[in-house]
N, C-alpha and C positions, 0 to 999 in steps of 0.2 A: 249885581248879585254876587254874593261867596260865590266861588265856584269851587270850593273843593268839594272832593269827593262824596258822591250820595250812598248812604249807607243804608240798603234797600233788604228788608227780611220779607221773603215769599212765603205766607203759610198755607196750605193746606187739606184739609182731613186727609188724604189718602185713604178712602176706604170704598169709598167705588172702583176706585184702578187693584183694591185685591180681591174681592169679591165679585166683579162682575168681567167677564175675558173680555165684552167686545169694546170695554171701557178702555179694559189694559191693552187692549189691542192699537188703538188710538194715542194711549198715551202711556206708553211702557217702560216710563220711569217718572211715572204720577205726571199730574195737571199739572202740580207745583213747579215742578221740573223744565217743563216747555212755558209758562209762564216768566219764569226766572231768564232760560235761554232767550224767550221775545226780549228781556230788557234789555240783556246786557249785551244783543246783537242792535240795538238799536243807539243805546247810549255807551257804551264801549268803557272805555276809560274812566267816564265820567261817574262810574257807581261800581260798588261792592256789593255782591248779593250772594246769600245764603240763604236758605230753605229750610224751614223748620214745618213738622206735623205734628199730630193730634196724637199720636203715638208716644211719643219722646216726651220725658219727661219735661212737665210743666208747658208738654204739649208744643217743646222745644223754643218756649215764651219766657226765660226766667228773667230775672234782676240784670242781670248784665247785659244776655242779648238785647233786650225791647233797652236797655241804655244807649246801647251803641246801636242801635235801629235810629236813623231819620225818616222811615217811610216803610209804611208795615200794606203790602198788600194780603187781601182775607176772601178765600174762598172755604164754603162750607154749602153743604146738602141736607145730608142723611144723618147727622151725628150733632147737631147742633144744640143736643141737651146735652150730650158728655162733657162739653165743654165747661171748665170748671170758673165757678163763679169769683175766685179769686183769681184767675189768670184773666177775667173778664174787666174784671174792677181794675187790675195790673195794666190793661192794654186801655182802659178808660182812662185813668191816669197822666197816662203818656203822650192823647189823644189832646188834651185840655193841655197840657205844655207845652207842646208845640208838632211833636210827633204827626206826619202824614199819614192819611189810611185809604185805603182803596179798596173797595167792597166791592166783588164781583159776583155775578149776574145770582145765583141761591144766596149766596151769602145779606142778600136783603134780610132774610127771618134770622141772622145770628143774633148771639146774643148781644156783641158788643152793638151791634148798627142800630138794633130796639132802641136798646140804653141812647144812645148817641141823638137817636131823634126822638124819640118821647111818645109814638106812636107804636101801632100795629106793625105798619110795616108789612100787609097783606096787599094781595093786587090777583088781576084774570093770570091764570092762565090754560095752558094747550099745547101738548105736543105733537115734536113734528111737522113745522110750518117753516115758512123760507121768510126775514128780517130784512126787510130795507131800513138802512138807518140815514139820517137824513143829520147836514148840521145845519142847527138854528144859532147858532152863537160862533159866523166864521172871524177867524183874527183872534180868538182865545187860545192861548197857550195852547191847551191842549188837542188841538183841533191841525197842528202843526203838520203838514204833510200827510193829509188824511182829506181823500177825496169830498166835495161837498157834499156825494152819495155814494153809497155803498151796499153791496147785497152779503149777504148769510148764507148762503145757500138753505143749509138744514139747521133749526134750529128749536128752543121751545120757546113760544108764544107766552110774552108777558105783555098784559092789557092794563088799564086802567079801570078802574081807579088805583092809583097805585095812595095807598094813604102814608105818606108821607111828610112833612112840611113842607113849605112850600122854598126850593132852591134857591138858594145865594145867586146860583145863575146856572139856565141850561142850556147845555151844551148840544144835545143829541136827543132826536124824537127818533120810534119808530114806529113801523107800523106793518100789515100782517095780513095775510091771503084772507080771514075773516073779517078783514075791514077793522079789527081792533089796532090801536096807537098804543104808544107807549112813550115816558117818559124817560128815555134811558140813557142819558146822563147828564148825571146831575152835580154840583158842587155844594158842599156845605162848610162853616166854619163853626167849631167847637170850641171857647179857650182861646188856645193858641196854635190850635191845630187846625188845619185843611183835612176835607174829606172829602172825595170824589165814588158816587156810584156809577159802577159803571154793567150795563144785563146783560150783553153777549153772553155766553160760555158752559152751556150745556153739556153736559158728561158724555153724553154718549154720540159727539158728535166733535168734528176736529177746532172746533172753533178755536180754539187759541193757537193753532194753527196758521192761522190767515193773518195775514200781512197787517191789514188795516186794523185789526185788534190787537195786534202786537205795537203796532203803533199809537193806537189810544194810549194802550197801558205806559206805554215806554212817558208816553207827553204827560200823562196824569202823574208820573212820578217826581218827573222835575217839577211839575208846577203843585207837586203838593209839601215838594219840598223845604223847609222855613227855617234858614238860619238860625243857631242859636241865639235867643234872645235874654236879657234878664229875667229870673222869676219872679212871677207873683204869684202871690196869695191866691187858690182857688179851689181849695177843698175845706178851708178853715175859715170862720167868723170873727174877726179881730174887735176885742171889746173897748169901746169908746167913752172910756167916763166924761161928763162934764167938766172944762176946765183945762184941757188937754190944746185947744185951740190959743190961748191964752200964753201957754207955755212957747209956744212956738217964739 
């Protein structure tokens, strides 16, 4: 594998850590912020990570960043229409050439993750319940130093059905003081990009705080990882006259 250096963009919304205290209170320099801090205490050296939000212009997503991004982590809630359909299409893009994406626990209904699976994208849920999360896929990258079970303490309750397509491979079930499961993590390929979902991480509650989430995220980054490859064709229809074979 390349090993150089992973070039990791953390986004997003910030808009519960300014309008709600007990949010800010938890996480007093945004979600994004402590998500960013989980990678780079986990993989150190081996990644460059900046933060960009929903504030900043182009929502801190332009031409150059998402260039120099190999691995776009996407947390989104409350704001997930503001989000602009060109910066969506921009991070679609990047997704299908090779770029990694990591779509955390709301960010199922953004807009890019819709796009990405073709689906709703809807599922249960309930707040306020405690997450055993369980791995079914041990030996997978991402799974790397991450107990075979694990608890949540406080969390919000995402159930099944979750409509999705059906994953490339999964990683991670849980399941919930009402006896509801969940599929919650999942891998998918787009293109030439890796995309990992992953539901932990609730606003109002420290989750990305904890060790074992910081560790998912950390493992989901290298393995969504993917050296640069040559490009193809993937948004254009190449026209094929008769006779073209012949030429060869």
């Amino acid at each position: 594998m390349d090993r150089r250096v992973i070039r990791v963009t953390v986004w997003g919304e910030n808009v519960h850590e300014k309008r709600q205290p007990e949010v800010r209170a938890i996480y007093p320099q945004g979600m994004h912020t402590t998500i960013a801090e989980g990678i780079k205490k986990h993989l150190g050296d081996g990644v460059e990570v900046r933060t960009a939000t929903l504030d900043q212009p182009e929502h801190g997503l332009s031409e150059e960043v998402l260039s120099a991004t190999d691995v776009l982590t996407w947390w989104g809630h409350m704001a997930h229409h503001e989000v602009e359909d060109r910066i969506v299409e921009r991070v679609h893009e990047r997704v299908l050439g090779g770029m990694g994406l990591i779509v955390l626990h709301s960010g199922h209904w953004s807009k890019i993750f819709v796009r990405l699976m073709g689906t709703t994208c809807a599922l249960r849920w309930r707040d306020d319940d405690r997450e055993i999360v369980y791995t079914v896929n041990p030996g997978h990258p991402i799974t790397r130093n991450v107990p075979p079970v694990f608890i949540i303490p406080q969390q919000e309750m995402y159930g099944e059905y979750f409509d999705i397509p059906q994953p490339d491979e999964l990683i991670f079930i849980s399941s919930f003081r009402g006896g509801e499961v969940f599929r919650s993590g999942c891998c998918f390929t787009r293109g030439q990009g890796r995309i990992f979902y992953f539901s932990p991480g609730h606003e109002t509650y420290p989750v990305y705080h904890q060790k074992e989430v910081q560790q998912v995220i950390a493992n989901a980054v290298e393995w969504a990882y993917s050296p640069p490859k040559p490009r193809y064709a993937t948004s254009t229809c190449i026209h094929s006259p008769l006779g073209w074979y012949e030429q060869l």
